[in-house]
LUMLUMDREN-2810 file (N, C-alpha, C; in Angstrom, 1 decimal):
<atoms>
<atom><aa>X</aa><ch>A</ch><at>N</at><xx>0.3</xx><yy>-121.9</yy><zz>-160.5</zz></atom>
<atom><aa>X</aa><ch>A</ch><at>CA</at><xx>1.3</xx><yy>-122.7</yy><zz>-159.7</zz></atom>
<atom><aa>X</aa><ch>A</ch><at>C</at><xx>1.9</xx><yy>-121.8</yy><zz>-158.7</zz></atom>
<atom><aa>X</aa><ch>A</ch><at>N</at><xx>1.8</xx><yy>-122.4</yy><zz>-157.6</zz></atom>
<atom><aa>X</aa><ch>A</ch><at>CA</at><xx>2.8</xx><yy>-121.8</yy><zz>-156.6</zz></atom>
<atom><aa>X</aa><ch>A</ch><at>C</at><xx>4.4</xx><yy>-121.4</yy><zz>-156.8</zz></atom>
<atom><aa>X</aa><ch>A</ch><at>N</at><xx>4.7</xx><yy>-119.6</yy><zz>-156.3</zz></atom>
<atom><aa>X</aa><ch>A</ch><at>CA</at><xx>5.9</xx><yy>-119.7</yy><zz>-156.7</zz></atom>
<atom><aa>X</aa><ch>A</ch><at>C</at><xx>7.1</xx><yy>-119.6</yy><zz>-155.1</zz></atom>
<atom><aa>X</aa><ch>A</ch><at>N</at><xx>8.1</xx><yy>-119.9</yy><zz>-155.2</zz></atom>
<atom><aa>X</aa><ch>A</ch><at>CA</at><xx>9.1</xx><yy>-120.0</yy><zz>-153.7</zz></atom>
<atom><aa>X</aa><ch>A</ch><at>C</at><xx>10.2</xx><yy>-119.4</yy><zz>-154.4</zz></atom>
<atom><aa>X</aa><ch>A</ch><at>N</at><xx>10.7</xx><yy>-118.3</yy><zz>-153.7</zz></atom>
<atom><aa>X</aa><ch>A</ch><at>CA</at><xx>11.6</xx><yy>-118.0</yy><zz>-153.7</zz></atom>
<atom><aa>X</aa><ch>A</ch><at>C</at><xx>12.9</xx><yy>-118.2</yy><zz>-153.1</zz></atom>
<atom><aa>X</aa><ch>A</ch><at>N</at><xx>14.2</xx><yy>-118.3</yy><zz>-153.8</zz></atom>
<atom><aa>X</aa><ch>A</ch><at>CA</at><xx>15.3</xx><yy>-119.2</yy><zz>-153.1</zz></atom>
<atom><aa>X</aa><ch>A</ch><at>C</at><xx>16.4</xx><yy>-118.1</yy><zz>-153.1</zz></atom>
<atom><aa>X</aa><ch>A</ch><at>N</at><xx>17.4</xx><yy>-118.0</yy><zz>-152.2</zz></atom>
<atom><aa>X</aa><ch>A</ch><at>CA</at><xx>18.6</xx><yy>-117.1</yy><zz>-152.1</zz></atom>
<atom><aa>X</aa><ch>A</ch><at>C</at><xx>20.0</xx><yy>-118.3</yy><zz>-152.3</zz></atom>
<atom><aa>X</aa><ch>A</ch><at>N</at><xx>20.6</xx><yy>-117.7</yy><zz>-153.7</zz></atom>
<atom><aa>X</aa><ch>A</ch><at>CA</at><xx>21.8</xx><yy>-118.6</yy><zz>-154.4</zz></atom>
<atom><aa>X</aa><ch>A</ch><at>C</at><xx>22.6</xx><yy>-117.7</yy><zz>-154.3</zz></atom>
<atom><aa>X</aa><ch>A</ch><at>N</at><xx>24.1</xx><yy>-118.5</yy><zz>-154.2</zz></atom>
<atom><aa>X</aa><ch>A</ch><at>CA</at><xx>25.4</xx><yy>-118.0</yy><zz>-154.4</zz></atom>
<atom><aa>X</aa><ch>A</ch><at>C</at><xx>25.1</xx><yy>-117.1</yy><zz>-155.9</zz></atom>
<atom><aa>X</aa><ch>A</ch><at>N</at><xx>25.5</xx><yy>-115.8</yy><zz>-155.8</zz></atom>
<atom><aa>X</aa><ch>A</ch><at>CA</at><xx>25.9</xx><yy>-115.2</yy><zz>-157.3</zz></atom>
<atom><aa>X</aa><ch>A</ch><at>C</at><xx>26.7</xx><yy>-116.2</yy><zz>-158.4</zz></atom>
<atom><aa>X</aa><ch>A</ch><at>N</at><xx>27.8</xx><yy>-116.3</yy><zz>-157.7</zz></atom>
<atom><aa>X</aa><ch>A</ch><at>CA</at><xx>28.8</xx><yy>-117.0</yy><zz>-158.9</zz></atom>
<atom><aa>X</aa><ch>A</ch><at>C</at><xx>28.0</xx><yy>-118.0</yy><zz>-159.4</zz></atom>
<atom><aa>X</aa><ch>A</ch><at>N</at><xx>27.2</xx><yy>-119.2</yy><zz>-158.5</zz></atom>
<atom><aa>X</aa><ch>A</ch><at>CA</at><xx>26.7</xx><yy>-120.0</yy><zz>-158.8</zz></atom>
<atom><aa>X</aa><ch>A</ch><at>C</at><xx>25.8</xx><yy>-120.4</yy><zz>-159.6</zz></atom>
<atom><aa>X</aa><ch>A</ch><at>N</at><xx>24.6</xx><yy>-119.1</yy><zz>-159.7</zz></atom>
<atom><aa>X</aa><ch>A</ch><at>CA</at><xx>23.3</xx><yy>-118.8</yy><zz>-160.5</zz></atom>
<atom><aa>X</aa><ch>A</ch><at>C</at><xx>24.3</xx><yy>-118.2</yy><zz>-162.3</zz></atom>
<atom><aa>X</aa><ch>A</ch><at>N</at><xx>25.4</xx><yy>-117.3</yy><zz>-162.3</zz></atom>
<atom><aa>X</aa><ch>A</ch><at>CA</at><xx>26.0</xx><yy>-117.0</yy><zz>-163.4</zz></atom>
<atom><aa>X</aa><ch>A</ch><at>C</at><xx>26.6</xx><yy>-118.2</yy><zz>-164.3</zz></atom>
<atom><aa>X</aa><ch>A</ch><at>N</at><xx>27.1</xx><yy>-119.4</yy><zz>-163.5</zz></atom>
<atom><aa>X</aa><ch>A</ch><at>CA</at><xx>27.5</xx><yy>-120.1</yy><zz>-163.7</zz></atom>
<atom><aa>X</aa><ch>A</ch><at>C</at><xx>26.6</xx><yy>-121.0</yy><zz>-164.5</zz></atom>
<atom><aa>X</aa><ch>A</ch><at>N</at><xx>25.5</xx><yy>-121.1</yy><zz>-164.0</zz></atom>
<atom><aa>X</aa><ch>A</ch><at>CA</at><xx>24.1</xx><yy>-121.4</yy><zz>-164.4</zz></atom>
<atom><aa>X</aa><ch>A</ch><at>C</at><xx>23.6</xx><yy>-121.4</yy><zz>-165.6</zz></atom>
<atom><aa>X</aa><ch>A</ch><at>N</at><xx>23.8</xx><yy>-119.9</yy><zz>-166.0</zz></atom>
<atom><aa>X</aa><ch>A</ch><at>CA</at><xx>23.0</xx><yy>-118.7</yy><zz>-166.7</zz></atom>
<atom><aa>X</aa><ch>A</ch><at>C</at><xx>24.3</xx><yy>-119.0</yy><zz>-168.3</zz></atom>
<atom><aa>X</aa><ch>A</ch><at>N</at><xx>25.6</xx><yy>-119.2</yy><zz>-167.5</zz></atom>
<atom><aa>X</aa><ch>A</ch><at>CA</at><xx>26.4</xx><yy>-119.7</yy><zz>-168.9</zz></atom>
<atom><aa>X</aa><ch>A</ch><at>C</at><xx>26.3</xx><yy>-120.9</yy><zz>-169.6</zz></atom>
<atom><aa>X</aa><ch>A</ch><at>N</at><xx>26.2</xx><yy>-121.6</yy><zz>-168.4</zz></atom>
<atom><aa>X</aa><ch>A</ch><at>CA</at><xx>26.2</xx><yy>-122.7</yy><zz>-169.1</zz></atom>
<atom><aa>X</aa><ch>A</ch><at>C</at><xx>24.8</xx><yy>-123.1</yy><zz>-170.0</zz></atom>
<atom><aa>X</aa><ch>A</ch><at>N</at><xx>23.8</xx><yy>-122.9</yy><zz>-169.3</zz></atom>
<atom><aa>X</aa><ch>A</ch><at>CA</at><xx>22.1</xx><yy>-122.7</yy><zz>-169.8</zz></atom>
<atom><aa>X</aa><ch>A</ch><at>C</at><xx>22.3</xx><yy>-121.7</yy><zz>-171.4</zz></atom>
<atom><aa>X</aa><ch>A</ch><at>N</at><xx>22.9</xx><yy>-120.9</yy><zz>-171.2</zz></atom>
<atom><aa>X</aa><ch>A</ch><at>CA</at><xx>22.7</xx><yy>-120.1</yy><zz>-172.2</zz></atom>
<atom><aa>X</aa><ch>A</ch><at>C</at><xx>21.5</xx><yy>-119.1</yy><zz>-172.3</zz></atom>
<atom><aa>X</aa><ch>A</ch><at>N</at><xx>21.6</xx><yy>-118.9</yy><zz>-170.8</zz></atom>
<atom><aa>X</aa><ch>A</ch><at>CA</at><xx>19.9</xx><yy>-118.2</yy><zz>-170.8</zz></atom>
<atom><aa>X</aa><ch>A</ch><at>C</at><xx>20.5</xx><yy>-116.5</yy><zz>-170.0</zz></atom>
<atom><aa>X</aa><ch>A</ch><at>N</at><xx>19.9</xx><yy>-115.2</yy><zz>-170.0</zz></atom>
<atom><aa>X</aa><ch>A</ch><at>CA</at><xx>20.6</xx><yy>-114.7</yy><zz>-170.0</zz></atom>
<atom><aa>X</aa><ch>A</ch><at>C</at><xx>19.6</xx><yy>-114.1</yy><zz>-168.5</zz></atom>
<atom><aa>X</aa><ch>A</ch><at>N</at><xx>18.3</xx><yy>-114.8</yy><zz>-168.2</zz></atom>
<atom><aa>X</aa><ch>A</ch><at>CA</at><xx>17.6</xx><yy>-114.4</yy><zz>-166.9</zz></atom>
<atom><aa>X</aa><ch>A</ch><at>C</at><xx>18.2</xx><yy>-115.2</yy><zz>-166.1</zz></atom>
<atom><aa>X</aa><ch>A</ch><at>N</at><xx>18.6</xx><yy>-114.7</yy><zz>-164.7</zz></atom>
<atom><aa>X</aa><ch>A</ch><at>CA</at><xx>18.6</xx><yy>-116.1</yy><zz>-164.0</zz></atom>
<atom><aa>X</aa><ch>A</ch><at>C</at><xx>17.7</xx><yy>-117.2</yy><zz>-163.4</zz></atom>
<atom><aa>X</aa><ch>A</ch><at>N</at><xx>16.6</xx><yy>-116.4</yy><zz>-163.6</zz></atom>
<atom><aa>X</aa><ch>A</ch><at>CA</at><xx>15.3</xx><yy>-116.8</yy><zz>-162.9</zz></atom>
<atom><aa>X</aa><ch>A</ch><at>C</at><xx>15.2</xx><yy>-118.1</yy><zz>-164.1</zz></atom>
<atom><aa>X</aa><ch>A</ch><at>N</at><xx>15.1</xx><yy>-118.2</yy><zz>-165.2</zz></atom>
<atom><aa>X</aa><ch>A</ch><at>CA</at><xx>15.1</xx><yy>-119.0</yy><zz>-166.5</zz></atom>
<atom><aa>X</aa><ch>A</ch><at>C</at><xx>15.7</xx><yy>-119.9</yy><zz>-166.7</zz></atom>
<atom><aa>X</aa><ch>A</ch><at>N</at><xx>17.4</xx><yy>-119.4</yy><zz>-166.0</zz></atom>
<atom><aa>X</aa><ch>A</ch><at>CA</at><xx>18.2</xx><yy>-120.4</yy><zz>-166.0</zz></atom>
<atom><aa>X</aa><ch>A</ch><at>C</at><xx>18.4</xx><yy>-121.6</yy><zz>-165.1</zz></atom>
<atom><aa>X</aa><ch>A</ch><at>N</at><xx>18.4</xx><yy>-121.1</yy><zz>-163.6</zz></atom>
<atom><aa>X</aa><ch>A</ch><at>CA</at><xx>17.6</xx><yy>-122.1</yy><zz>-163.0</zz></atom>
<atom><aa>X</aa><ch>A</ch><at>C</at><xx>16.8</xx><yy>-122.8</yy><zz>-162.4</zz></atom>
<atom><aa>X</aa><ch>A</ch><at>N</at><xx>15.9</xx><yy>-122.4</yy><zz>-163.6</zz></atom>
<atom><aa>X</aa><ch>A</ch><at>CA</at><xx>14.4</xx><yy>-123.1</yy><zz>-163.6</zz></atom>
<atom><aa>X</aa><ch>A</ch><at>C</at><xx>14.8</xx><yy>-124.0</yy><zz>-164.5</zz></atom>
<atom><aa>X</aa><ch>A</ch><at>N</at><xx>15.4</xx><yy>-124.0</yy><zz>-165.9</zz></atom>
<atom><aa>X</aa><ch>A</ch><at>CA</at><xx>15.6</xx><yy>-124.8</yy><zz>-166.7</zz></atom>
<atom><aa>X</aa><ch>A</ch><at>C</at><xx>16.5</xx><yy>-126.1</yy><zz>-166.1</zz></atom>
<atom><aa>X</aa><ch>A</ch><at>N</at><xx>17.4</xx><yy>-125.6</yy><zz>-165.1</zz></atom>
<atom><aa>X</aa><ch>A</ch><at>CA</at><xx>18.5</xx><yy>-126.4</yy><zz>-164.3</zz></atom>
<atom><aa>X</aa><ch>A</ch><at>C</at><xx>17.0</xx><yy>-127.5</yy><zz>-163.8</zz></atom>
<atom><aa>X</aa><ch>A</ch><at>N</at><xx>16.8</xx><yy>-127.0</yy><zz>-162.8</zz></atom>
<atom><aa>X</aa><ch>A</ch><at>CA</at><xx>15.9</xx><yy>-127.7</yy><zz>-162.2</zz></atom>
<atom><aa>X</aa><ch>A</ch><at>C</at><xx>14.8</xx><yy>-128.6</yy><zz>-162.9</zz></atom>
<atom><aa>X</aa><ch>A</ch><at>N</at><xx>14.0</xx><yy>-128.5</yy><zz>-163.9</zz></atom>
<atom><aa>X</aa><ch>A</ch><at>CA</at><xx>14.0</xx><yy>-129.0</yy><zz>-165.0</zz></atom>
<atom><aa>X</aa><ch>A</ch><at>C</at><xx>14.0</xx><yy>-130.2</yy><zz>-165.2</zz></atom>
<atom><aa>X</aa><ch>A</ch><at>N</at><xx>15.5</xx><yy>-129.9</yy><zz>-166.1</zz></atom>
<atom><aa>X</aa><ch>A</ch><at>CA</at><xx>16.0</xx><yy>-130.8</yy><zz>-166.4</zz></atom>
<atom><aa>X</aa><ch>A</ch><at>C</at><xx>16.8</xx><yy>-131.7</yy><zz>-165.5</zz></atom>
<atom><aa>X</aa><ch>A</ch><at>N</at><xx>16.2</xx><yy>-131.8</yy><zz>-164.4</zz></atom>
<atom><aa>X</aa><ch>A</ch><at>CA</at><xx>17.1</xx><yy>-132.5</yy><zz>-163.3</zz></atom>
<atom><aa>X</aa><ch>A</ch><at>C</at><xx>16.0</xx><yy>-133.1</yy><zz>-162.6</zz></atom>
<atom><aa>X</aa><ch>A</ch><at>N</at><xx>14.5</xx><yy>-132.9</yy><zz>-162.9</zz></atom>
<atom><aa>X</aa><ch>A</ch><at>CA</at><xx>13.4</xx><yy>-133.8</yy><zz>-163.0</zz></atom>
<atom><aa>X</aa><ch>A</ch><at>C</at><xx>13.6</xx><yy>-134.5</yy><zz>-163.8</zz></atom>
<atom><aa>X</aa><ch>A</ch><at>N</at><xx>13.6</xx><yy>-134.1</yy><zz>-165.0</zz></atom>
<atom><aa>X</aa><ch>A</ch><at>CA</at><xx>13.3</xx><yy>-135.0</yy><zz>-166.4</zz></atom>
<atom><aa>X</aa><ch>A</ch><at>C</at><xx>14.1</xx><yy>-136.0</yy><zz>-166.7</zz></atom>
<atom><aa>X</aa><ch>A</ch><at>N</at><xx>15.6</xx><yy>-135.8</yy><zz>-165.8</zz></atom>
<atom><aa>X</aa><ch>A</ch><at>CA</at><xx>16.3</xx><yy>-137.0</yy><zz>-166.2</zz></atom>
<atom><aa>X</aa><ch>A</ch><at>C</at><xx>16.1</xx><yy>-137.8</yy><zz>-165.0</zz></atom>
<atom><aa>X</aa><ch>A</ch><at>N</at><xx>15.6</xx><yy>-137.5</yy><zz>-163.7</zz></atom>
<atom><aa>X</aa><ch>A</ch><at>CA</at><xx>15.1</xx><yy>-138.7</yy><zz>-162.6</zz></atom>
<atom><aa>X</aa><ch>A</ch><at>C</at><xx>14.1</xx><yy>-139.2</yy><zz>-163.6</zz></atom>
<atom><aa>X</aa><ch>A</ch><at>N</at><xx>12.8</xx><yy>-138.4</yy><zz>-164.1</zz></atom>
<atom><aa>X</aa><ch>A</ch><at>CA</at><xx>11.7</xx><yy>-139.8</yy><zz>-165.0</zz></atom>
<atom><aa>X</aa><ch>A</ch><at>C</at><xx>12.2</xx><yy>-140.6</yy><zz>-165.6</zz></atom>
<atom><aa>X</aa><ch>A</ch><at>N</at><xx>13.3</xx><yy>-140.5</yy><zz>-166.6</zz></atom>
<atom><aa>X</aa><ch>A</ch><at>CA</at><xx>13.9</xx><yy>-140.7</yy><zz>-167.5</zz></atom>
<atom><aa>X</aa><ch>A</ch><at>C</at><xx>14.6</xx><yy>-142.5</yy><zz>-166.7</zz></atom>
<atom><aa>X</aa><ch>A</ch><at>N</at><xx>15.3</xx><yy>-142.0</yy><zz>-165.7</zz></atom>
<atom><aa>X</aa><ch>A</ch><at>CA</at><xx>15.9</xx><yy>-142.7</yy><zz>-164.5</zz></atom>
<atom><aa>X</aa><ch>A</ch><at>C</at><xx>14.8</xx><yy>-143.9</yy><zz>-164.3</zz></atom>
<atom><aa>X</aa><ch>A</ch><at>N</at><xx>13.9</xx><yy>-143.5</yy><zz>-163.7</zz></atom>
<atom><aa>X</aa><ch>A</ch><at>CA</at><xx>12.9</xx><yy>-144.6</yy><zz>-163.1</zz></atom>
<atom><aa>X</aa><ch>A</ch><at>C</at><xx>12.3</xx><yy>-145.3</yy><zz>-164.1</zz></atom>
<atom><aa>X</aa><ch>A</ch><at>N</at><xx>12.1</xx><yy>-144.8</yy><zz>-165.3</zz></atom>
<atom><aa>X</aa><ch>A</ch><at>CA</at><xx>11.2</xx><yy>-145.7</yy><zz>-166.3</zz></atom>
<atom><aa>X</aa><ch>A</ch><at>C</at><xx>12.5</xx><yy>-146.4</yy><zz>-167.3</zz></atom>
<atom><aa>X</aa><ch>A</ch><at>N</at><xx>13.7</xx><yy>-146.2</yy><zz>-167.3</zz></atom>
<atom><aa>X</aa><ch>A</ch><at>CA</at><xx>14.6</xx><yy>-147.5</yy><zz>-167.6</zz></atom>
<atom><aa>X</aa><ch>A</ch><at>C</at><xx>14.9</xx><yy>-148.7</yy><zz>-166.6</zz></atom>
<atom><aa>X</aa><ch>A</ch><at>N</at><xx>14.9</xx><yy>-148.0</yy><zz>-164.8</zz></atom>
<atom><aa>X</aa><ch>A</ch><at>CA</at><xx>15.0</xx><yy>-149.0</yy><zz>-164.3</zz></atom>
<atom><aa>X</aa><ch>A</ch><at>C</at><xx>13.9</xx><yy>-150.0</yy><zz>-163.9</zz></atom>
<atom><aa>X</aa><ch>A</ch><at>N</at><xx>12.7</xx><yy>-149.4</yy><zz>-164.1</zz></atom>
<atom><aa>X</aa><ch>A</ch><at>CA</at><xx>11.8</xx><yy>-150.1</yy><zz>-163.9</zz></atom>
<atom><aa>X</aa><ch>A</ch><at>C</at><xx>11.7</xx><yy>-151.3</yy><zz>-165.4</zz></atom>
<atom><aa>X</aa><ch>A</ch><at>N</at><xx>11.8</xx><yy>-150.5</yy><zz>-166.4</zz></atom>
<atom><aa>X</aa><ch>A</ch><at>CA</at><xx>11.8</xx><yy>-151.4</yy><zz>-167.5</zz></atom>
<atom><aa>X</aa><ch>A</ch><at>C</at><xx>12.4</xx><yy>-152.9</yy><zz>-167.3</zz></atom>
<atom><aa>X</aa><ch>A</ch><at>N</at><xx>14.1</xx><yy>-152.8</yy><zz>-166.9</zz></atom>
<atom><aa>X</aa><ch>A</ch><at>CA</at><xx>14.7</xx><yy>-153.4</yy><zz>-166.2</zz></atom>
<atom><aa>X</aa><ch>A</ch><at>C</at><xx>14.1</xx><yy>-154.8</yy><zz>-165.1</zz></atom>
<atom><aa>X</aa><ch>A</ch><at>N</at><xx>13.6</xx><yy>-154.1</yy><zz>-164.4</zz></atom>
<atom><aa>X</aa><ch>A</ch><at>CA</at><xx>13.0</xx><yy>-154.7</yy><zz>-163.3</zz></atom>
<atom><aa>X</aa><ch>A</ch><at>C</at><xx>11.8</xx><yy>-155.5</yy><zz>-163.7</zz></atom>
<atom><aa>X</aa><ch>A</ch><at>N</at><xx>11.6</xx><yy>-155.1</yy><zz>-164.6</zz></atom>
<atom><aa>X</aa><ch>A</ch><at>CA</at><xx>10.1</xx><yy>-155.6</yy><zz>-165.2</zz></atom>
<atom><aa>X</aa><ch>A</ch><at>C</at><xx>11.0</xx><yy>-156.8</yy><zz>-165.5</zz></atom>
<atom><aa>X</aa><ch>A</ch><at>N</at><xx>12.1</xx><yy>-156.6</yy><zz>-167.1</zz></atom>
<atom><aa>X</aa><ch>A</ch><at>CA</at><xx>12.8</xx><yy>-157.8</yy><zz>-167.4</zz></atom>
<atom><aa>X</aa><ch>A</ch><at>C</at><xx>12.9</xx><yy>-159.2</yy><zz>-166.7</zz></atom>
<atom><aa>X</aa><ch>A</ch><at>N</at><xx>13.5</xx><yy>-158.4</yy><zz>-165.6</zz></atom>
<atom><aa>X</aa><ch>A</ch><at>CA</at><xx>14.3</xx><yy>-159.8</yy><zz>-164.5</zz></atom>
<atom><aa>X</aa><ch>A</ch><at>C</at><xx>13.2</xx><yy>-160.4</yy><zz>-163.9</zz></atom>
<atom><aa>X</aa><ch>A</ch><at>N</at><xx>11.6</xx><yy>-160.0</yy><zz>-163.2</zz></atom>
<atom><aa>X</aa><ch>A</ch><at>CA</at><xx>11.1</xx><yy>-160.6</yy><zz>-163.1</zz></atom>
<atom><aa>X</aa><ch>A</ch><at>C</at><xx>10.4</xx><yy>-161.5</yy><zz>-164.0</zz></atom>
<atom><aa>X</aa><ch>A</ch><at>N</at><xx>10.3</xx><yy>-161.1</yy><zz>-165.1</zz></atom>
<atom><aa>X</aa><ch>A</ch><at>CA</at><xx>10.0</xx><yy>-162.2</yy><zz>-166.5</zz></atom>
<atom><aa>X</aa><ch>A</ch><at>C</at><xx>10.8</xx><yy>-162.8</yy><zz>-166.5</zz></atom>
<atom><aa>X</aa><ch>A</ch><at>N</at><xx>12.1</xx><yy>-163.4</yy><zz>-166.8</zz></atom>
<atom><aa>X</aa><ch>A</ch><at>CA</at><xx>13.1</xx><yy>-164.4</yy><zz>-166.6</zz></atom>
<atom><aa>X</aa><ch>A</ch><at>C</at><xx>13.2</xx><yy>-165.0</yy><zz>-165.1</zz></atom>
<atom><aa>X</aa><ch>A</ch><at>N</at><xx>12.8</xx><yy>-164.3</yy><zz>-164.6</zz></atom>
<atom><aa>X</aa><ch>A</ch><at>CA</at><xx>12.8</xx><yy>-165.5</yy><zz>-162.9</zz></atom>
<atom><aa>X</aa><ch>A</ch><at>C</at><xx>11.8</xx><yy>-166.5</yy><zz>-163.2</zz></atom>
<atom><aa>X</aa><ch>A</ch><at>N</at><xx>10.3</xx><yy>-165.7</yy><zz>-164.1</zz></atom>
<atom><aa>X</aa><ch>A</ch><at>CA</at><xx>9.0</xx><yy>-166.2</yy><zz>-163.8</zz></atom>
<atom><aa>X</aa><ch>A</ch><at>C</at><xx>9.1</xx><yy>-167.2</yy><zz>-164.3</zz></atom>
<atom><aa>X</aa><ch>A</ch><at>N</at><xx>10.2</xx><yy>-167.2</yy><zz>-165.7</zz></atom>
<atom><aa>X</aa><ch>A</ch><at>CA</at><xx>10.4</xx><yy>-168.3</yy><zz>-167.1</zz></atom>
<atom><aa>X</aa><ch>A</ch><at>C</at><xx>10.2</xx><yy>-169.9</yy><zz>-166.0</zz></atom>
<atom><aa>X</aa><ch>A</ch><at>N</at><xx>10.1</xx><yy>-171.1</yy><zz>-166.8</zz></atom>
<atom><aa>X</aa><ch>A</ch><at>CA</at><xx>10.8</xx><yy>-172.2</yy><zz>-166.1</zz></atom>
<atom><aa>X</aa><ch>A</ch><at>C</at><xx>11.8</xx><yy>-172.6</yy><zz>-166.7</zz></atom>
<atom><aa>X</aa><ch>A</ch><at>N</at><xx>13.1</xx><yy>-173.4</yy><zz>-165.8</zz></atom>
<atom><aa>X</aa><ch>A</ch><at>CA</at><xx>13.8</xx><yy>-173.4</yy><zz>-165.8</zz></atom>
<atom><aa>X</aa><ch>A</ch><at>C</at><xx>14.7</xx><yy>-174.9</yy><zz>-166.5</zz></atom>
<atom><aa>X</aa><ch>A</ch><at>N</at><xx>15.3</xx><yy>-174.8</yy><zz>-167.1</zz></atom>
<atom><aa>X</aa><ch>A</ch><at>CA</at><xx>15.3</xx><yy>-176.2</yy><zz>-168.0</zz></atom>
<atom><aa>X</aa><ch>A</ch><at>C</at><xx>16.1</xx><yy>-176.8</yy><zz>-167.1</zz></atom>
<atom><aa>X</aa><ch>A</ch><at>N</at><xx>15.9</xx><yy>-178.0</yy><zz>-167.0</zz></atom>
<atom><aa>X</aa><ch>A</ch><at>CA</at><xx>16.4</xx><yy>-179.4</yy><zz>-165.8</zz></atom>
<atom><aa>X</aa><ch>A</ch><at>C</at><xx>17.5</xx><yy>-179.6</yy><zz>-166.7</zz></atom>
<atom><aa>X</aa><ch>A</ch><at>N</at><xx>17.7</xx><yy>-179.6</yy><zz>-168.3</zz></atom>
<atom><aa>X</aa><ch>A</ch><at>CA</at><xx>18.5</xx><yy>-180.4</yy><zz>-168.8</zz></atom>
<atom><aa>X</aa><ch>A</ch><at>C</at><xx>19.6</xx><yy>-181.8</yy><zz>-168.5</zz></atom>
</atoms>
């Protein structure tokens, strides 16, 4: 895999590295990053779920009662 290098605020990457609990920085915000994919997937496959729903209930017919 291709790697890119990025230039971060100090405080910002430490800040990182505490809250991560990771003690590289390079680890830490890789993990950040991450996990900041994993919860967009996470994101698109409930709202698609969703979306799937409401088009099943549109598709329903509709009682005249």
């Amino acid at each position: 895999m291709a790697k890119v290098n990025v230039s971060l605020d100090a405080e910002l990457v430490v800040e990182v590295m505490v809250l991560a609990g990771v003690g590289d920085p390079q680890d830490a915000v890789e993990l950040v990053v991450r996990d900041y994919i994993a919860r967009g997937h996470r994101t698109e496959a409930r709202a698609s779920t969703q979306d799937d729903a409401r088009r099943e209930a549109d598709a329903r017919p509709q009682d005249q009662g």
